[in-house]
PDBQT receptor file of N, H, CA, C and O in Angstrom, charges set to zero:
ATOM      1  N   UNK A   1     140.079  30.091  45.780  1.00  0.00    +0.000 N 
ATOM      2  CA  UNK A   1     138.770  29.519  45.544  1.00  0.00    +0.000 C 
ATOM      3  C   UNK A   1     138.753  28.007  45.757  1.00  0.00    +0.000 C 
ATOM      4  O   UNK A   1     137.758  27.286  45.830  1.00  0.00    +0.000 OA
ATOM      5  N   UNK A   2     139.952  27.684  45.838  1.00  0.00    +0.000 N 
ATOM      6  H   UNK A   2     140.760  28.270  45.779  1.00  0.00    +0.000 HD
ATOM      7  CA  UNK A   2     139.836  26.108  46.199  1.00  0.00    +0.000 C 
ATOM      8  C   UNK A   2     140.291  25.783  47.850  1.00  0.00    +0.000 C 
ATOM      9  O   UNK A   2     141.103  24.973  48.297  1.00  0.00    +0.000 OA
ATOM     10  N   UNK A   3     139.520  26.644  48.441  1.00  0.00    +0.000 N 
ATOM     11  H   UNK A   3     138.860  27.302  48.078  1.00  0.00    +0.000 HD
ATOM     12  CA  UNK A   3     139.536  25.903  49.839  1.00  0.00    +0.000 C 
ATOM     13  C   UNK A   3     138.342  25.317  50.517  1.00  0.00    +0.000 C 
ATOM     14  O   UNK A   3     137.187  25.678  50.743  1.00  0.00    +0.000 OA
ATOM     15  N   UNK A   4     139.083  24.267  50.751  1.00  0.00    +0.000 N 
ATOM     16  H   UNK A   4     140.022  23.974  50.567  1.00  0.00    +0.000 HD
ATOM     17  CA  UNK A   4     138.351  22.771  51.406  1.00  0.00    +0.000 C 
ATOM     18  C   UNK A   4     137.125  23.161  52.700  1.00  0.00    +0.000 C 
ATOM     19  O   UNK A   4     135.923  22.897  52.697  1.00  0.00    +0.000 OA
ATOM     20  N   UNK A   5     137.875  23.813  53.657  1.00  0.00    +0.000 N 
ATOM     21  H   UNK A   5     138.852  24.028  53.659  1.00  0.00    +0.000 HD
ATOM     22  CA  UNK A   5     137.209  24.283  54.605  1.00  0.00    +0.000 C 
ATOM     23  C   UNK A   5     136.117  25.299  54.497  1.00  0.00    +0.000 C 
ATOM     24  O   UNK A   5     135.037  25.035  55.026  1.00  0.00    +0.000 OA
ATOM     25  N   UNK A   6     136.246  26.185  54.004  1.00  0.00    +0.000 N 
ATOM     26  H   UNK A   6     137.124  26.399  53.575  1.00  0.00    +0.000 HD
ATOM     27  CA  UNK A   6     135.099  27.137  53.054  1.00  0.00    +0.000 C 
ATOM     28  C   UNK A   6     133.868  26.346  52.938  1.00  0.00    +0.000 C 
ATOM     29  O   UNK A   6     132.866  26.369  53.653  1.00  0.00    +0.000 OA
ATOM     30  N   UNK A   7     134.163  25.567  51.787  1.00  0.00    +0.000 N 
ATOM     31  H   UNK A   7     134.977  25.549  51.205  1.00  0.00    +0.000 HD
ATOM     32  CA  UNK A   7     132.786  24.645  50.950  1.00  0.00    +0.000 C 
ATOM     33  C   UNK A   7     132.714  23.991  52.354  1.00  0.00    +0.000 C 
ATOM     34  O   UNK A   7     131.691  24.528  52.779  1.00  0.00    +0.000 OA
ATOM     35  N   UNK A   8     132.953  23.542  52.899  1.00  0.00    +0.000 N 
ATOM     36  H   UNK A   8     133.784  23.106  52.553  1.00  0.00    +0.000 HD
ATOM     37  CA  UNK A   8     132.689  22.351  53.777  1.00  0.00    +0.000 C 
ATOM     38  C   UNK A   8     131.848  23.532  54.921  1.00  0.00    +0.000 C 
ATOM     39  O   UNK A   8     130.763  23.096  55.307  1.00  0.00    +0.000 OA
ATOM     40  N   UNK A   9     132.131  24.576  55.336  1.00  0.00    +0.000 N 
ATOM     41  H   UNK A   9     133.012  24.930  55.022  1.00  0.00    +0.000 HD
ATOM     42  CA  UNK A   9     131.556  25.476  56.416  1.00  0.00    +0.000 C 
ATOM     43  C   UNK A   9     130.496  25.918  55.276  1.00  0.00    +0.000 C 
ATOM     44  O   UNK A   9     129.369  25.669  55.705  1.00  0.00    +0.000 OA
ATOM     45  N   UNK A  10     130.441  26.520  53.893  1.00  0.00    +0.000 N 
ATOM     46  H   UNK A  10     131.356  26.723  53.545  1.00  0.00    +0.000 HD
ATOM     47  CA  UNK A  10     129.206  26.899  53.517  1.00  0.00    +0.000 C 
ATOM     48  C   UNK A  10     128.033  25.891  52.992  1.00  0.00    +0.000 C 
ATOM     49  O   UNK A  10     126.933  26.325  52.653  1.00  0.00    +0.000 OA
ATOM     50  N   UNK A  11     128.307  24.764  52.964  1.00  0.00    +0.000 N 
ATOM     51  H   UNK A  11     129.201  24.412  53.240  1.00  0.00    +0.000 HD
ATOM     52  CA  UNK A  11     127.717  23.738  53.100  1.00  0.00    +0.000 C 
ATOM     53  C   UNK A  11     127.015  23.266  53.856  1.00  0.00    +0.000 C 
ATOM     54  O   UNK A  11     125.876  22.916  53.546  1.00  0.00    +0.000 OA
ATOM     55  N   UNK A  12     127.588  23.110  55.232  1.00  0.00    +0.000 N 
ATOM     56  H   UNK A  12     128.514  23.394  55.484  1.00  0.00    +0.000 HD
ATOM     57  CA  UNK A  12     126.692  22.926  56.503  1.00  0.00    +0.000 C 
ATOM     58  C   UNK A  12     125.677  24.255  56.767  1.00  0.00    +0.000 C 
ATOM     59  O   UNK A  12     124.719  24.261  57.540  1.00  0.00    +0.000 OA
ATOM     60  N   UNK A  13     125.947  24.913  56.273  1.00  0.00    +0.000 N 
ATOM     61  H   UNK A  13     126.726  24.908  55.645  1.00  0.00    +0.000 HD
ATOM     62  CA  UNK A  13     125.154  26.532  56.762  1.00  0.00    +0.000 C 
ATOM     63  C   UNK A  13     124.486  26.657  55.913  1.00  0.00    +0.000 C 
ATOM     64  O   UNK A  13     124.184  27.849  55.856  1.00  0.00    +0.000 OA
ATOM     65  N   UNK A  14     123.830  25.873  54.816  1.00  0.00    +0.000 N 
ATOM     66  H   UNK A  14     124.075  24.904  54.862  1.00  0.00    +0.000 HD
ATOM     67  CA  UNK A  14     123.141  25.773  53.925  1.00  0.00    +0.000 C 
ATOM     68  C   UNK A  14     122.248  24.361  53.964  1.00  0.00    +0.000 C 
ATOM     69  O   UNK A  14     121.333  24.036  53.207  1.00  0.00    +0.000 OA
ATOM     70  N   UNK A  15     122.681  23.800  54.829  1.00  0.00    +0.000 N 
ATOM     71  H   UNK A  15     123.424  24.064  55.444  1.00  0.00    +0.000 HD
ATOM     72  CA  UNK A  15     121.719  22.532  55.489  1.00  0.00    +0.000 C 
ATOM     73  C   UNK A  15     121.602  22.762  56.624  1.00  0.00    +0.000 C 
ATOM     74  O   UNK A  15     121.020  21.829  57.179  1.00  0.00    +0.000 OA
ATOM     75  N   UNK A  16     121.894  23.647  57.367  1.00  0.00    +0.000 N 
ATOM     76  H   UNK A  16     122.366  24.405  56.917  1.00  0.00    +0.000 HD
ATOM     77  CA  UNK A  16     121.465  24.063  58.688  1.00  0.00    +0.000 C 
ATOM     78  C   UNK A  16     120.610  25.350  58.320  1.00  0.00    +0.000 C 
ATOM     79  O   UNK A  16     120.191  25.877  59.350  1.00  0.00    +0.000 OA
ATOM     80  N   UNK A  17     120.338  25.821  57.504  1.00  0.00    +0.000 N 
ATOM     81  H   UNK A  17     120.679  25.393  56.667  1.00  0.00    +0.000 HD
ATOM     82  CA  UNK A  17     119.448  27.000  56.878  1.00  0.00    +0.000 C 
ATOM     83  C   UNK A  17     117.857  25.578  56.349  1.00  0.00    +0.000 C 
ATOM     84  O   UNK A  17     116.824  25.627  57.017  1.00  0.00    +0.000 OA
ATOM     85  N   UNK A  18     117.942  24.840  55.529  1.00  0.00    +0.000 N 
ATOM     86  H   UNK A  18     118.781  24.801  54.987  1.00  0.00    +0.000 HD
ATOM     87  CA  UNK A  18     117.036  24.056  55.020  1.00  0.00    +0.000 C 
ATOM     88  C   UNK A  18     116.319  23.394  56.223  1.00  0.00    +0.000 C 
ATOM     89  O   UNK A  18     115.094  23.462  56.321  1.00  0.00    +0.000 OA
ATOM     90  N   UNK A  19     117.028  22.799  57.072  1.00  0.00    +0.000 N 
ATOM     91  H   UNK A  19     118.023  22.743  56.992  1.00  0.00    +0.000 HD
ATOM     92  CA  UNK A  19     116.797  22.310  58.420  1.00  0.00    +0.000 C 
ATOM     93  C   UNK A  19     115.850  23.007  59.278  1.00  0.00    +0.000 C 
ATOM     94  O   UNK A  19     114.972  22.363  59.851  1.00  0.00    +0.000 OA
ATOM     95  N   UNK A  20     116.014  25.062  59.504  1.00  0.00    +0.000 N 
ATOM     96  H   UNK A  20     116.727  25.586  59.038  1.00  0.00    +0.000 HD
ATOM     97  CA  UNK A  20     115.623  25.473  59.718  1.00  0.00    +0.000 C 
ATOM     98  C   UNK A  20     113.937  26.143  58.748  1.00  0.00    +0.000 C 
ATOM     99  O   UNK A  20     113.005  26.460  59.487  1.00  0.00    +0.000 OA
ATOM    100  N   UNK A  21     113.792  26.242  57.685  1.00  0.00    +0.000 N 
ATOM    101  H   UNK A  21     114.549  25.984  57.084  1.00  0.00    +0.000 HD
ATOM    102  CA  UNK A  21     113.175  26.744  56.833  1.00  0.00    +0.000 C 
ATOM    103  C   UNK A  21     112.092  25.448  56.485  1.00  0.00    +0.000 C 
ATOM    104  O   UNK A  21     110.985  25.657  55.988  1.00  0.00    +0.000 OA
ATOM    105  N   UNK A  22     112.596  24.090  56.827  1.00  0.00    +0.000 N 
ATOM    106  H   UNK A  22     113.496  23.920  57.231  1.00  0.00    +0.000 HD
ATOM    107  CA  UNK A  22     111.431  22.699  57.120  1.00  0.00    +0.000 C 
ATOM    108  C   UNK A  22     110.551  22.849  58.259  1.00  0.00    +0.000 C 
ATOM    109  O   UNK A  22     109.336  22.657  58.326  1.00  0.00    +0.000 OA
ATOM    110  N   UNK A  23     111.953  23.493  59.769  1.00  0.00    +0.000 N 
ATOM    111  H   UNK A  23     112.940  23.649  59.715  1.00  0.00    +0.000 HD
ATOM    112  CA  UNK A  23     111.090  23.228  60.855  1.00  0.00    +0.000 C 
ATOM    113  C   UNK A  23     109.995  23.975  60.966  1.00  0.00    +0.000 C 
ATOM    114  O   UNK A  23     108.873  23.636  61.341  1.00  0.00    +0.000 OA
ATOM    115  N   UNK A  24     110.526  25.383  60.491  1.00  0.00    +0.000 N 
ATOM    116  H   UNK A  24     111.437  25.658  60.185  1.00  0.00    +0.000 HD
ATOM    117  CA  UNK A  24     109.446  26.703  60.063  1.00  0.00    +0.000 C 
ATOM    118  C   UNK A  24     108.179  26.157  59.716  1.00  0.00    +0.000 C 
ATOM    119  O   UNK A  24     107.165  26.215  60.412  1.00  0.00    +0.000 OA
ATOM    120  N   UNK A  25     108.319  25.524  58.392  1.00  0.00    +0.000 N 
ATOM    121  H   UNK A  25     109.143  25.477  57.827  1.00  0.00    +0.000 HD
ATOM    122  CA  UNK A  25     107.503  25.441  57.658  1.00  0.00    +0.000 C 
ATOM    123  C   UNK A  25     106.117  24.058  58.427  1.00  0.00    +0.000 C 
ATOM    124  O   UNK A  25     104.890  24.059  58.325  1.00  0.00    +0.000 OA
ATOM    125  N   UNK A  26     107.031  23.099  59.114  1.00  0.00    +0.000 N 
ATOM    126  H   UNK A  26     108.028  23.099  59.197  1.00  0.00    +0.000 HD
ATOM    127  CA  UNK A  26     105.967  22.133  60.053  1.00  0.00    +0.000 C 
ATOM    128  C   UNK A  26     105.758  22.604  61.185  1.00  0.00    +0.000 C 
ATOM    129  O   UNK A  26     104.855  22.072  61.830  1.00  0.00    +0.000 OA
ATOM    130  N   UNK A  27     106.364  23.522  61.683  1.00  0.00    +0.000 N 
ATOM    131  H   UNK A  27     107.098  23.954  61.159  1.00  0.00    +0.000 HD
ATOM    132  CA  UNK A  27     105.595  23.774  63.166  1.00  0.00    +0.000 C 
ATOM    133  C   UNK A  27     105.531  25.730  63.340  1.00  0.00    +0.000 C 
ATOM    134  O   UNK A  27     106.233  26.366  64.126  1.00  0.00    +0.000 OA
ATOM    135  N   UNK A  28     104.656  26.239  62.521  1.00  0.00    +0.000 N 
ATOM    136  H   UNK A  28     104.085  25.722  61.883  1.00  0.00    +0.000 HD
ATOM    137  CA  UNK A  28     105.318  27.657  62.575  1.00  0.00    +0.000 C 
ATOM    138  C   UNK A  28     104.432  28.304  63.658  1.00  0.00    +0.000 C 
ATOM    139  O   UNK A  28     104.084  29.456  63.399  1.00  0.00    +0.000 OA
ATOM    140  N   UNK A  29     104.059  27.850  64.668  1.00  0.00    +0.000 N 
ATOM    141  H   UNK A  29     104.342  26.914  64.878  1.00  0.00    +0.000 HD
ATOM    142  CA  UNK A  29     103.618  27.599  65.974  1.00  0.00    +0.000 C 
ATOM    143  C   UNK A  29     104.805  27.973  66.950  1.00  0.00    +0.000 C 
ATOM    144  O   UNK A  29     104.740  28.622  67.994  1.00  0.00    +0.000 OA
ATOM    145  N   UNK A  30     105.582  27.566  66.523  1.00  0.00    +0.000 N 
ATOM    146  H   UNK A  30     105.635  27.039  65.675  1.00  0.00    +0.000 HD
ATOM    147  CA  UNK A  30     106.976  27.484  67.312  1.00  0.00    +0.000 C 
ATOM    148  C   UNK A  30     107.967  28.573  67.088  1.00  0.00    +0.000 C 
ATOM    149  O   UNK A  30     108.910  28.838  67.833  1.00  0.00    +0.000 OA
ATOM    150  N   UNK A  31     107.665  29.143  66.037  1.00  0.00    +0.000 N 
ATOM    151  H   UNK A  31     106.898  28.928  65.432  1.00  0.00    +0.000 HD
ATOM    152  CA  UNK A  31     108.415  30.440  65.980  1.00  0.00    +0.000 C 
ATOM    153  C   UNK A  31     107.649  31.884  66.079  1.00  0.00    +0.000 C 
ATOM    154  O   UNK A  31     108.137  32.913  66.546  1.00  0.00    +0.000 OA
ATOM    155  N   UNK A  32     106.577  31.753  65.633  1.00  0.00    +0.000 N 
ATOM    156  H   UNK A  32     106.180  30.917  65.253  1.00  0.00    +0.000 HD
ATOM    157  CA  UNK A  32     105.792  33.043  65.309  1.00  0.00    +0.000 C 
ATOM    158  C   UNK A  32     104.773  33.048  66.531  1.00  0.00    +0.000 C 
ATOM    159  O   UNK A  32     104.028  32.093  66.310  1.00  0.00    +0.000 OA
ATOM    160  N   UNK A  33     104.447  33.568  67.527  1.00  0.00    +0.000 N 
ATOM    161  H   UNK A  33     105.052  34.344  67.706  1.00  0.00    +0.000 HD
ATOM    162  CA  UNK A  33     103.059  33.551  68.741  1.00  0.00    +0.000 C 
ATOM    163  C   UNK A  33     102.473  34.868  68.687  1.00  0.00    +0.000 C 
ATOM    164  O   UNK A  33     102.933  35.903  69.169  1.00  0.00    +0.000 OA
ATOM    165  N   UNK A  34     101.100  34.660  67.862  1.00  0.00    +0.000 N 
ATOM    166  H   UNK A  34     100.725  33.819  67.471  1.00  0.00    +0.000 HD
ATOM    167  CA  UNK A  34     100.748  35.815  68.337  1.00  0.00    +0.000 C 
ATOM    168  C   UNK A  34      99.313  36.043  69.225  1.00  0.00    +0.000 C 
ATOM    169  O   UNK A  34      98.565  36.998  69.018  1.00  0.00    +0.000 OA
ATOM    170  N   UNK A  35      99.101  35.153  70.096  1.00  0.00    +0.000 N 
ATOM    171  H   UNK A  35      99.709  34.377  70.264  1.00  0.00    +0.000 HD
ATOM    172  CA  UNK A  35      98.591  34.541  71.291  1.00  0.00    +0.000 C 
ATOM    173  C   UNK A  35      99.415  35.821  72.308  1.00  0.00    +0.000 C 
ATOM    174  O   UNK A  35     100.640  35.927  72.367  1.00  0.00    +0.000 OA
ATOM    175  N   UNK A  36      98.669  36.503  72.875  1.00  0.00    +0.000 N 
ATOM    176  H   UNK A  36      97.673  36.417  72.827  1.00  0.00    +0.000 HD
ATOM    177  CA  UNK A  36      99.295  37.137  74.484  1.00  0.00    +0.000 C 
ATOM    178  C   UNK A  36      99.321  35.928  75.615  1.00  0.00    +0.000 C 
ATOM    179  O   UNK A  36     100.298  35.916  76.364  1.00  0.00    +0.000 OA
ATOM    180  N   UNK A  37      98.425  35.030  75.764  1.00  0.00    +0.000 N 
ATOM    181  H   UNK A  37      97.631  35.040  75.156  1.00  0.00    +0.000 HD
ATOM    182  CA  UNK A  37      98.568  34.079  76.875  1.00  0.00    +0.000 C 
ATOM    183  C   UNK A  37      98.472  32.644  76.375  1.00  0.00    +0.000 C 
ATOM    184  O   UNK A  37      98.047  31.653  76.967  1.00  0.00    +0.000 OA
ATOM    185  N   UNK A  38      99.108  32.799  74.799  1.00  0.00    +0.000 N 
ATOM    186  H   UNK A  38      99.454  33.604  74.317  1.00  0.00    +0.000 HD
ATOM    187  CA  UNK A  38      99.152  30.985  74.201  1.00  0.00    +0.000 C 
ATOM    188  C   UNK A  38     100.443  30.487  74.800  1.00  0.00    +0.000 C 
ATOM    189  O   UNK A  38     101.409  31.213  75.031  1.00  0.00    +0.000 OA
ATOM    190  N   UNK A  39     100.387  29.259  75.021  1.00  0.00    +0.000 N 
ATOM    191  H   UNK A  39      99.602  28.669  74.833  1.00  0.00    +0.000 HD
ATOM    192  CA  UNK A  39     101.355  28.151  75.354  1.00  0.00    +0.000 C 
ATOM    193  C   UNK A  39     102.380  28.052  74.414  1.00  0.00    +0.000 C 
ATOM    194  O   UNK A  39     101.992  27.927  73.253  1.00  0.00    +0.000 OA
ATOM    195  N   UNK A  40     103.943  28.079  74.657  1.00  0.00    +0.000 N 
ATOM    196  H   UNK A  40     104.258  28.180  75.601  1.00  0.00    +0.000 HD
ATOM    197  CA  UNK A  40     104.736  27.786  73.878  1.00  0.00    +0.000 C 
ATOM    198  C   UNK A  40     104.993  26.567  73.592  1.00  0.00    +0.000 C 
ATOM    199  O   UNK A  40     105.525  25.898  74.478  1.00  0.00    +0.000 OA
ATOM    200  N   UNK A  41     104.672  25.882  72.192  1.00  0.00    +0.000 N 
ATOM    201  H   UNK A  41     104.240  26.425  71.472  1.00  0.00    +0.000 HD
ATOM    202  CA  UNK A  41     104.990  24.739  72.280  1.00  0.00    +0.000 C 
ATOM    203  C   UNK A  41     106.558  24.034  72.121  1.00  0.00    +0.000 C 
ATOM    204  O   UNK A  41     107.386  24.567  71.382  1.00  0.00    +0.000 OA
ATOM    205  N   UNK A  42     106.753  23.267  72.595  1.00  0.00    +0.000 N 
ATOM    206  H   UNK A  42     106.081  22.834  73.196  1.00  0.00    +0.000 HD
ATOM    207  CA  UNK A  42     107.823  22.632  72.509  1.00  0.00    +0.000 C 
ATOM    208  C   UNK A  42     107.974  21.200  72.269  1.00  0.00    +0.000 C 
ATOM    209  O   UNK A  42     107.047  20.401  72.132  1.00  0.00    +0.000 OA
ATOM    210  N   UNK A  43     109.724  20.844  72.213  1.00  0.00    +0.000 N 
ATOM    211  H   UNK A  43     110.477  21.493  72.324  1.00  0.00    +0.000 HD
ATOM    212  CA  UNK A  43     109.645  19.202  71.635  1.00  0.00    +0.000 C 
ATOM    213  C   UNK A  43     110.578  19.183  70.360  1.00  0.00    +0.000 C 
ATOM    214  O   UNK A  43     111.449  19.961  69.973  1.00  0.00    +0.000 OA
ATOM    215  N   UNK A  44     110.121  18.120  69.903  1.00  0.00    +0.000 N 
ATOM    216  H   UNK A  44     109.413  17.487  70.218  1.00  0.00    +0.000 HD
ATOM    217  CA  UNK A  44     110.328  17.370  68.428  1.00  0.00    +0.000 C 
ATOM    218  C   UNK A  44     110.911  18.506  67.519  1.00  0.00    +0.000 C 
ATOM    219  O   UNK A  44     110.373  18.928  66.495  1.00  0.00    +0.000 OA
ATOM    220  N   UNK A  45     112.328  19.019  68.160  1.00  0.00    +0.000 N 
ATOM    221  H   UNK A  45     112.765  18.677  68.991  1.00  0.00    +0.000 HD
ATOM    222  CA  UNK A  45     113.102  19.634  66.732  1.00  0.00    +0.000 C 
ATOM    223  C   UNK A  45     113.402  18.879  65.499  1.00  0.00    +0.000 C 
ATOM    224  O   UNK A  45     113.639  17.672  65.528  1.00  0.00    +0.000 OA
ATOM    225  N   UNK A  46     113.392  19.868  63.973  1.00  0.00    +0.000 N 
ATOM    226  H   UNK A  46     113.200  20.849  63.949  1.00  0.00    +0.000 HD
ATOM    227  CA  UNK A  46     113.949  18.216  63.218  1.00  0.00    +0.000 C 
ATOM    228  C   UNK A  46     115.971  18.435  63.635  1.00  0.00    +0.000 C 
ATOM    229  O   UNK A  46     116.701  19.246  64.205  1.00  0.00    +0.000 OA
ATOM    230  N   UNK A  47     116.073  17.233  62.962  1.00  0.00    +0.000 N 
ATOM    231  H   UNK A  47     115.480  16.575  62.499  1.00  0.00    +0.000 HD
ATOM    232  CA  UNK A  47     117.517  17.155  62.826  1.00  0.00    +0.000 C 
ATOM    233  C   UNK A  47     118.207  16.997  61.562  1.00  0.00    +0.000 C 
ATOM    234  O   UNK A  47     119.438  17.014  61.578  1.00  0.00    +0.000 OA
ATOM    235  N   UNK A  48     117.554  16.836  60.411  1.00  0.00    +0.000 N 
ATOM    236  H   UNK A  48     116.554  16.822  60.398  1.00  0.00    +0.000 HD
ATOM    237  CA  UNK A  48     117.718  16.622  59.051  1.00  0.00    +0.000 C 
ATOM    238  C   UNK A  48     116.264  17.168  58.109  1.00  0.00    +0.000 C 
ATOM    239  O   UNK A  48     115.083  16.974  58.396  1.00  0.00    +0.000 OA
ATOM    240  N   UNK A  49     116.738  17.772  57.126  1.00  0.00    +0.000 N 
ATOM    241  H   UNK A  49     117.698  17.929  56.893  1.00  0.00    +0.000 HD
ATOM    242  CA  UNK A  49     115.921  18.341  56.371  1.00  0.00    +0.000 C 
ATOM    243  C   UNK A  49     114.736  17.597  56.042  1.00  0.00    +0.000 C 
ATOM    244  O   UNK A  49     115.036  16.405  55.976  1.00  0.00    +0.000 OA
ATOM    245  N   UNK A  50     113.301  17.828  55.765  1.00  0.00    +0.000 N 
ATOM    246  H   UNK A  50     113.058  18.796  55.819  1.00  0.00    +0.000 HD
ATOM    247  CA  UNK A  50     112.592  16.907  55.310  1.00  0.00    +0.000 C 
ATOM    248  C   UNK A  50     112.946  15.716  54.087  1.00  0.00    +0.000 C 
ATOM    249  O   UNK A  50     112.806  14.495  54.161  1.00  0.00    +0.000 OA
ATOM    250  N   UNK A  51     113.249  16.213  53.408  1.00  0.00    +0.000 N 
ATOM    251  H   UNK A  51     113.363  17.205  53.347  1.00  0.00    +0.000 HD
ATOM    252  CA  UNK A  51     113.571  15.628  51.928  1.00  0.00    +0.000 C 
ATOM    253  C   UNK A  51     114.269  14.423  52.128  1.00  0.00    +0.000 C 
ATOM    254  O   UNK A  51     113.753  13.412  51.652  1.00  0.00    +0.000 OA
ATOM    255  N   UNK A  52     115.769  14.275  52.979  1.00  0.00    +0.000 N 
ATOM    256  H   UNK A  52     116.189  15.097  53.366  1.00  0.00    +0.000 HD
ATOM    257  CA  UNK A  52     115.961  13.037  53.584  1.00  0.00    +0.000 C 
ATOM    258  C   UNK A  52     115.639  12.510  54.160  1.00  0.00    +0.000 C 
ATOM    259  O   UNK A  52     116.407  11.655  54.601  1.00  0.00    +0.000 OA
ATOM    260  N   UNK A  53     114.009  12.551  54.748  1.00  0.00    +0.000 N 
ATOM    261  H   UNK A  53     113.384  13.245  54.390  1.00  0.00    +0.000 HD
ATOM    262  CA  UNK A  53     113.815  11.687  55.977  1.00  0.00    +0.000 C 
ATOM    263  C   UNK A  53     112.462  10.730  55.415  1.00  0.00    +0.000 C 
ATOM    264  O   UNK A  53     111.315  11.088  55.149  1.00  0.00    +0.000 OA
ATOM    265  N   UNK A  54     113.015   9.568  55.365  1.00  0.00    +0.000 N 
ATOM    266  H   UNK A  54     113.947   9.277  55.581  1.00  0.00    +0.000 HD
ATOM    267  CA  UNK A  54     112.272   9.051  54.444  1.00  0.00    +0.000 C 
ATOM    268  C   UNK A  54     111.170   8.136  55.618  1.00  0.00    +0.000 C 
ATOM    269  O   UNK A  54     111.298   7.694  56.760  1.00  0.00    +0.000 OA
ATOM    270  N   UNK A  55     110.077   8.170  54.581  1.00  0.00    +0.000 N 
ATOM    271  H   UNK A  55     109.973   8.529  53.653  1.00  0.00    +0.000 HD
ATOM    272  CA  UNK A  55     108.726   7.676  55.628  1.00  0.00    +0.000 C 
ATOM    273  C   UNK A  55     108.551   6.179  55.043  1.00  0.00    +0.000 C 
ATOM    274  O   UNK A  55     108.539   5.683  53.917  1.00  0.00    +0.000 OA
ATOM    275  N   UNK A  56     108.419   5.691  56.417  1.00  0.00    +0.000 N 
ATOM    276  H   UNK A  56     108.429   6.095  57.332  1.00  0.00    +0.000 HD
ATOM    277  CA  UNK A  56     108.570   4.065  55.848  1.00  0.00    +0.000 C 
ATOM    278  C   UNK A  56     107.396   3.536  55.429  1.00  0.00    +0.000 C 
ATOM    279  O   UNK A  56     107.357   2.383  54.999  1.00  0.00    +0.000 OA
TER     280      UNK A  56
């Protein structure tokens, strides 16, 4: 239970899950189409969860 690499891999996969579940949540345009001839949009992935991205 004390391995380093573990926490460190379920860690990132738990901010790469939040990462995903932000982008969801601001552009759900981008995952879900239920348009037969709508435009896929694209662009502006995030790269860090909302919560850290601080607005100046």
């Amino acid at each position: 239970m004390n391995d380093k690499q573990l926490y460190n891999n379920l860690t990132n996969t738990v901010r790469s899950a939040n990462i995903l579940v932000d982008d969801l949540r601001k552009n759900p345009k981008r995952y879900v189409n239920i348009s037969i001839f709508g435009k896929k949009e694209k662009g502006d992935y995030l790269k860090a969860p909302l919560d850290s991205i601080k607005n100046p």
